[in-house]
N, C-alpha and C positions, 0 to 999 in steps of 0.2 A: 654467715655468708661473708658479711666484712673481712673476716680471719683469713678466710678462704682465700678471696680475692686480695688479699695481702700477702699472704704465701707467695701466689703465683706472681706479685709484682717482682716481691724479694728474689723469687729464681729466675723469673727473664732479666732483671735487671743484674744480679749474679752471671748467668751465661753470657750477657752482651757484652761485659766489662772483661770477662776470659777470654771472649773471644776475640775482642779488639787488641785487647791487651799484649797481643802477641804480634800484633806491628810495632815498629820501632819507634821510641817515643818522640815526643818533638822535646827535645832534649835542654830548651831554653821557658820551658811551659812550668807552669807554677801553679795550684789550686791552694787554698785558703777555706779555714773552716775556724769559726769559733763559738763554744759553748753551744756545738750542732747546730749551728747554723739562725742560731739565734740573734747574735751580735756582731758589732765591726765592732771588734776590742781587744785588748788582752796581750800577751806578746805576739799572736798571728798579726797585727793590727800593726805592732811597731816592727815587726819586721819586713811586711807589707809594706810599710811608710818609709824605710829605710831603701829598700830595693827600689822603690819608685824614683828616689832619688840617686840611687849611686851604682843601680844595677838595671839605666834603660834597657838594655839588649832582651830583659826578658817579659814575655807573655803571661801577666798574672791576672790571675781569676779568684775568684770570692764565692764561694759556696753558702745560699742562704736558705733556709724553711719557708716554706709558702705563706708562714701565717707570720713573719716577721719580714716579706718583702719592703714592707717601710723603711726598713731601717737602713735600707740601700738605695732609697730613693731619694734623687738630687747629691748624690754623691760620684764621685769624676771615677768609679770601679768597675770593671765587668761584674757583674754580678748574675750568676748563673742559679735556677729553682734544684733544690736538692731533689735526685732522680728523676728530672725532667731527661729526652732525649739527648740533649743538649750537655746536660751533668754527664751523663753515661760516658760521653766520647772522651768528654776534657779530662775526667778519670782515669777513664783507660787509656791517653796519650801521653799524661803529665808525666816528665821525668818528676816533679817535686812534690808531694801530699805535706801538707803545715796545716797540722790544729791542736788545739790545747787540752780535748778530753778524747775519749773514746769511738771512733766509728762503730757503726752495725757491725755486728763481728761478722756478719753473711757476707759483707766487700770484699773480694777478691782483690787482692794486690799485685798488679804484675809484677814479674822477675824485675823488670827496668826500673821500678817505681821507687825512689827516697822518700822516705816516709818520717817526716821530721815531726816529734811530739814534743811540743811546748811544754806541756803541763801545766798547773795553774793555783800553785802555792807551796806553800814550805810546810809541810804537816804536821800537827799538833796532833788530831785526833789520828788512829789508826788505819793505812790502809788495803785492800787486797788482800793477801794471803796473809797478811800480819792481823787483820778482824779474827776476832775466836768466832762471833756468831754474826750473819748479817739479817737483818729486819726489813729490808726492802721489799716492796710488794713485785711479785713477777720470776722470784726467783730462789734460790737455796742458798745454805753457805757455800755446800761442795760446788753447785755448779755456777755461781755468782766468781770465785776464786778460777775456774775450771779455765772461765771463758774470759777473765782478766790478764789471764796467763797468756792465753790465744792470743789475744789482740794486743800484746805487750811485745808480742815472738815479731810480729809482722813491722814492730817500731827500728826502724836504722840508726837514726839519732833520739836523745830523750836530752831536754834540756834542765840543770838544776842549777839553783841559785845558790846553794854553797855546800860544802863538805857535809854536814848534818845528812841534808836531803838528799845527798847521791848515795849513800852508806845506805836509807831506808826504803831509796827509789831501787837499788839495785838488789835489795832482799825482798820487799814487799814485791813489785813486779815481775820479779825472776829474771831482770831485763840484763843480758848480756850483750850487747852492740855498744854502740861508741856516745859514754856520757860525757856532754858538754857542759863540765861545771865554769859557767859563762856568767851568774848573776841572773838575772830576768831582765829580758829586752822592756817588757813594759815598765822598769822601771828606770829609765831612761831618761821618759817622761816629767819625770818628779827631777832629778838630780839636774836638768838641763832648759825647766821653765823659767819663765820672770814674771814679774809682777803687772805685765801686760797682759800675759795669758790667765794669773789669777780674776783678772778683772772680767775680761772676756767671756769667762767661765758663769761668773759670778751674773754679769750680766741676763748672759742665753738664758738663764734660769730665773732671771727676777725677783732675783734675790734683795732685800735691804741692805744700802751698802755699811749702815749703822750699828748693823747686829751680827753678834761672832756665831758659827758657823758649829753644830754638833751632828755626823756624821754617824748615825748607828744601821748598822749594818749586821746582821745576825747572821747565822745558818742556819740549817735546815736538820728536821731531826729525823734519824732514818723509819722511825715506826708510827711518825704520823703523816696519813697520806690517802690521796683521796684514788689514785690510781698510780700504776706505775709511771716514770718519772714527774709526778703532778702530787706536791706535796701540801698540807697543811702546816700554817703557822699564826700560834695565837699569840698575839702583841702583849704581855705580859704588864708594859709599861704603862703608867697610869698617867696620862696623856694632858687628862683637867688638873692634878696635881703641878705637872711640870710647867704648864701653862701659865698656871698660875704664879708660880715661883720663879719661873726663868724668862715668860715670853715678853718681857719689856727689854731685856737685850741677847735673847738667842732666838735661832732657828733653829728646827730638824728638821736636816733628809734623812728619808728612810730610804730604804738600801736592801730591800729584799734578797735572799738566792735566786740565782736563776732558777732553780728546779721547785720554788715557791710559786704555787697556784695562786696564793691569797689578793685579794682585790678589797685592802681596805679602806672602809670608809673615813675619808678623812675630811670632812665637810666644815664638821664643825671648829676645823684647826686651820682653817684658813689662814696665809699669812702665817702662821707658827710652823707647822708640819706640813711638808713638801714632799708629795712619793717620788723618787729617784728611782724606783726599782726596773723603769726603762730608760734609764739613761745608758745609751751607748757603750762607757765608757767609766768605770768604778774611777779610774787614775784621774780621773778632773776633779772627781767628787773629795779624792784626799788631798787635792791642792788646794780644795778651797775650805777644809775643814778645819778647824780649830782644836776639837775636841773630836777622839774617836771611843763610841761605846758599841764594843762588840760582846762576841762570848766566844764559841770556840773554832770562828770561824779563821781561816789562815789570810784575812784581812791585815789581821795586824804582824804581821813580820813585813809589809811592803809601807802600811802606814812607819812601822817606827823608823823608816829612811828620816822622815819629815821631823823626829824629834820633837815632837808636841806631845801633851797626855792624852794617854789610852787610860778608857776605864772596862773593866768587864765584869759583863751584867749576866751572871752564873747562876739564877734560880732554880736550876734542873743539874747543879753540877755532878750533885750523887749517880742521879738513874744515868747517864752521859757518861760518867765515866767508867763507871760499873756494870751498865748494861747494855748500852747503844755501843760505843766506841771504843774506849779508851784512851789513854794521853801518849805518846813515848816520851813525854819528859814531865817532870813533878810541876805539873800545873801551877799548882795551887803556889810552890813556892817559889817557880819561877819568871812568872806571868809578868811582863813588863809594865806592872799598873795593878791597882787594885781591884779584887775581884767583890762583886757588890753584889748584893740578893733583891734589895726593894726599890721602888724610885724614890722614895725615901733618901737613901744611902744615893743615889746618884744623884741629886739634889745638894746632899750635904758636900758631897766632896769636890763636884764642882765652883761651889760657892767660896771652897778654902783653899781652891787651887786659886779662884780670880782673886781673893785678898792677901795668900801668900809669893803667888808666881810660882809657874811650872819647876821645878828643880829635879832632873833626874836622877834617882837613886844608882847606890852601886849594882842592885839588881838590874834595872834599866841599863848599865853600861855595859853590862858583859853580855846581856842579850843584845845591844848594838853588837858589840866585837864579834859575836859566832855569827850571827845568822844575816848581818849588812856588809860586811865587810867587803864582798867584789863588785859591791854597787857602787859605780862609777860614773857613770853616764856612757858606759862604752860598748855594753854586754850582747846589745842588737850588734853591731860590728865584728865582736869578736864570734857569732852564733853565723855570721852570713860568709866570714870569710873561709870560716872551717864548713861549712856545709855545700855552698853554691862554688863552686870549682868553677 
């Protein structure tokens, strides 16, 4: 019966948007989504921030999930419940749609409607029609590809942060309309803070101002998973080890995916390990980081703006590259940082980076040059001036 009466929401809320949709928009109207309605973050967020202040004339609105309306509470946004009555109109009125992953591919887009896709990383592992097999619960390869295609058609603008990822955005997606290779407005953030904001940050969080700061932030893996978009992830890292060996002067935040169900227990780490994985906002979390341990998530092409060491924590790298995903570039020897297997090995290397100092290899420098290079501080401006006429 749920199914049922989900159907029928998807097709009156489908009809109402067709059918409004075909008044003439309010042509200064602006809707906002990020990580469906999960978050105020990401580049919808700074460009959001950006129009607030340089583009009063327009009406923006912030599209959020029922079960994350906090995250909009006591903040100065419209914030409207995703297919609420309310949602439906601002839908079908807005000349401008801005979010950074995928709608329901059942939204109707009117004729009027700019539909600007942020996107939301520089891709390492494989995506869309470039996956040979996809593993996701809810769907198939043919028709997971089918309907990435679909909702790629209905994109006007697609924003990429440099040459690399327009070449893979514009064969992976099929996307023919007008790419804005601009940089990433969220990274804006990073290139244009001070040391008042890292403090700030540092603060909200209650953090030690004594102790440096490890950011691990993993991804999500497509074939484990408890339902479709609700995935499982097991903490591989050995928590009492590291504790023991590093917590007299580090902290971690962990850094879940969004699309990670997990709710770990972290009782016993009090004061050492900090869940982050609802914080607002990833781009605070690599201001105030020291050290980032990822693995194959596209975390780190916006952390190595910061020039600090990455390490990656690749215990699963065979079945990931081989079965789950794939790389489009030689991982293993191009990775901006060492790729590690045990907390062992992240233990040791951390320890010789604090006795030797950070020094970036020539590896590390030429992946600055490809994949940083139009990071400026400017990339929201140049994404607002070519879009919003």
């Amino acid at each position: 019966m749920k199914s049922k009466v989900t159907k029928i929401v998807q097709r009156t809320i489908k009809v109402l948007i067709f059918l409004l949709g075909k008044f003439p928009p309010k042509k200064n109207q602006v809707i906002f989504e990020s990580f469906l309605g999960k978050q105020y973050s990401d580049n919808p967020r700074a460009i959001y921030e950006y129009m607030v202040k340089y583009k009063p004339e327009y009406e923006l609105y912030w599209s959020y999930d029922r079960r994350h309306k906090k995250v909009f509470e006591n903040k100065n946004v419209k914030a409207v419940r995703r297919f609420s009555p309310k949602w439906i109109l601002i839908m079908a009125q807005s000349k401008y749609w801005v979010s950074n992953s995928r709608l329901p591919l059942w939204i109707p887009k009117p004729k009027h409607t700019i539909y600007l896709q942020t996107w939301h990383g520089t891709p390492l592992k494989r995506l869309a029609t470039d996956m040979d097999e996809v593993h996701m619960p809810g769907t198939n390869t043919v028709k997971y590809k089918e309907n990435f295609i679909k909702e790629a058609n209905k994109w006007d603008y697609l924003i990429s942060p440099n040459r690399y990822s327009s070449d893979i955005f514009k064969r992976a997606f099929q996307f023919n309309q007008s790419m804005l290779e601009t940089g990433y407005p969220r990274n804006d953030f990073l290139i244009n803070s001070n040391d008042d904001t890292l403090t700030e940050i540092k603060d909200s969080l209650e953090l030690p101002k004594n102790k440096k700061v490890i950011l691990y932030a993993p991804t999500w893996r497509d074939n484990q998973f408890y339902a479709k978009g609700r995935y499982k992830f097991d903490l591989q890292m050995d928590l009492d080890r590291l504790k023991k060996e590093l917590g007299d002067n580090f902290v971690i935040l962990l850094r879940l995916h969004y699309l990670v169900a997990e709710n770990i227990d972290l009782t016993a780490y009090k004061g050492f390990v900090y869940d982050c994985s609802s914080h607002e906002d990833i781009r605070e979390l690599y201001l105030i980081a020291d050290y980032l341990i990822t693995d194959y998530s596209s975390v780190f092409f916006d952390f190595a703006l910061l020039q600090r060491p990455m390490l990656f924590f690749v215990y699963d790298i065979e079945e990931y590259r081989d079965k789950l995903r794939g790389f489009y570039f030689d991982f293993e020897e191009k990775a901006p940082g060492p790729l590690l297997r045990s907390t062992e090995e992240i233990i040791s290397e951390i320890k010789k980076i604090e006795k030797t100092g950070f020094v970036p290899t020539e590896t590390i420098e030429e992946f600055y040059k490809k994949f940083c290079s139009l990071e400026d501080g400017q990339a929201t401006k140049r994404v607002v001036d070519q879009v919003f006429q």
